[in-house]
N, C-alpha and C positions, 0 to 999 in steps of 0.2 A: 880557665882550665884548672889552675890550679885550686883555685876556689872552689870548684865541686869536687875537686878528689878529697881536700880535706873535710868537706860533708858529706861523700858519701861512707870516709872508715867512720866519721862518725856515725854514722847511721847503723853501720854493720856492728861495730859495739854496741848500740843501743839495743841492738835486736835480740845480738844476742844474750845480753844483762837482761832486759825488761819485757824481750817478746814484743809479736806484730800489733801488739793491744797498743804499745807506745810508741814501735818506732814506725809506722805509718802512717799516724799525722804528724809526726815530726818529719817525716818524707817530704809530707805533701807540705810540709813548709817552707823545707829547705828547697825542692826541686820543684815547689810551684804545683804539678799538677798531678792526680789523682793515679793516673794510671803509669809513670813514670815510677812513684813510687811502689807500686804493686809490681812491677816488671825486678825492682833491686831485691826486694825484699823476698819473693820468691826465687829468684835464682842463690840467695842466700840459705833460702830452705833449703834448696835442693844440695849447695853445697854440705850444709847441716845432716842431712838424709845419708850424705855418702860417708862422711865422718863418725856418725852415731853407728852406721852396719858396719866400718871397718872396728870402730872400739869392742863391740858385741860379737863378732868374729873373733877378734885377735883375744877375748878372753873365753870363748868356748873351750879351749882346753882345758884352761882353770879351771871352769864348772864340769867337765869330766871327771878329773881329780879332785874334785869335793864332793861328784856323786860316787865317786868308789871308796870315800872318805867313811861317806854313809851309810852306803851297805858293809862295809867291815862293822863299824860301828851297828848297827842292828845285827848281825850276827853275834857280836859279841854278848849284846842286850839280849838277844833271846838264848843265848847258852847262859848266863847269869842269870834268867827266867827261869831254864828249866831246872837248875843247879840249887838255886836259893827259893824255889816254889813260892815267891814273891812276884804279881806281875802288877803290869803299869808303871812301874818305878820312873824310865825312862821315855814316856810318853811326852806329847808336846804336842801343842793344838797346830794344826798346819796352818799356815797363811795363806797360801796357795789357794784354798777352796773360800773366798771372802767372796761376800755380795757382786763385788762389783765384778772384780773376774768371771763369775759363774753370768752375767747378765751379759759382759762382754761376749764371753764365747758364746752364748743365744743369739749376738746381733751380727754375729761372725764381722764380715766385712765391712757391713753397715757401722759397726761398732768402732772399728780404725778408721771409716772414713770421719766419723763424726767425733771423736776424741781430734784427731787431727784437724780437722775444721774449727774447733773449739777455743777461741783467741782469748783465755780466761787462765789462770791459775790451774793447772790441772791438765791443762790441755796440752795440744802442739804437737812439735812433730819427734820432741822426745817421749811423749806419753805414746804416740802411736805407733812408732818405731818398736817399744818397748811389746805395748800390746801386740803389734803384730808379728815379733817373735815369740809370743806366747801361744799364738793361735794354729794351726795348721795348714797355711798359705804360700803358695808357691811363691817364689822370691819377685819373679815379675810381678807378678799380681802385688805383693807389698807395695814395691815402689810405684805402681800405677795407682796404688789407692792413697798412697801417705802423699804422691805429687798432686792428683786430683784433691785430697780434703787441703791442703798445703795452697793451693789454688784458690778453691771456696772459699776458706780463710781468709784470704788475703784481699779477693774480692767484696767479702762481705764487712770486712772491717774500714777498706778504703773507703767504698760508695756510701757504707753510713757517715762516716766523719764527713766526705765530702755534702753528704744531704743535709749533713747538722750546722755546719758550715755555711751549705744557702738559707737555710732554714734562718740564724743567727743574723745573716747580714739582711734575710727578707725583713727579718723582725726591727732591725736599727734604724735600718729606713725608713717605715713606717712610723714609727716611734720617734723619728728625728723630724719627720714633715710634717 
């Protein structure tokens, strides 16, 4: 017993250091089989899921008071406009309207589930978390979609390791007879 508790925090560190790309075969090493490990690693997302909406909450008030930061600041930019008949001074290309954003909000849902499904750099259930408070989605609906790609995820990264796996030991055998 005590032997699997200390590999499974390990495991729960790895996951969350390096993501389910690494600590899913290292699951299925420690705990032997395939879907043991997919079972820790997504109730670890799912704890992740509820941690990432409490941080993004608990800071929406801050981003209130940085958007009325803003429009003070543009009032004041357009009275110094119209005052010094000098315009654009205070312009700034927005970040907001970038490729990937304008392509996510086309794939609306499709688009958090498949960011969240995505076991690579870039991916997971912080990028989707992220994405999908940018989008305009009902909050069930989020958590239905970041636990579903959170799922595929986890599913698609175990079964391939576990096929690379047979795959590897079909190949030693042969190779070795």
């Amino acid at each position: 017993m005590t032997k699997y508790f200390g590999a499974v925090i390990g495991l729960i560190f790895t996951h969350l250091l390096l993501g389910r790309l690494f600590s899913i075969p290292y699951g299925m090493v420690l705990l032997g089989k395939w879907y043991w490990a997919t079972l820790l690693i997504l109730s670890v997302d799912m704890i992740e899921i509820s941690v990432v909406f409490y941080i993004l909450d608990r800071t929406k008030d801050r981003w209130r008071l940085k958007a009325r930061i803003k429009v003070l600041f543009r009032r004041f930019r357009y009275g110094w406009e119209s005052v010094s008949k000098r315009r654009n001074i205070f312009r700034k290309q927005r970040q907001w309207h970038s490729r990937i954003l304008r392509q996510a909000q086309k794939w609306g849902d499709l688009g958090v589930l498949v960011i969240t499904t995505l076991p690579f750099f870039g991916g997971g259930i912080w990028s989707g978390v992220l994405l999908a408070r940018l989008l305009p989605i009902s909050t069930r609906r989020r958590l239905f979609l970041l636990m579903a790609g959170s799922l595929s995820g986890c599913i698609f990264v175990s079964l391939g390791t576990h096929g690379f796996v047979k795959l590897l030991k079909s190949l030693t055998s042969t190779l070795l007879l």
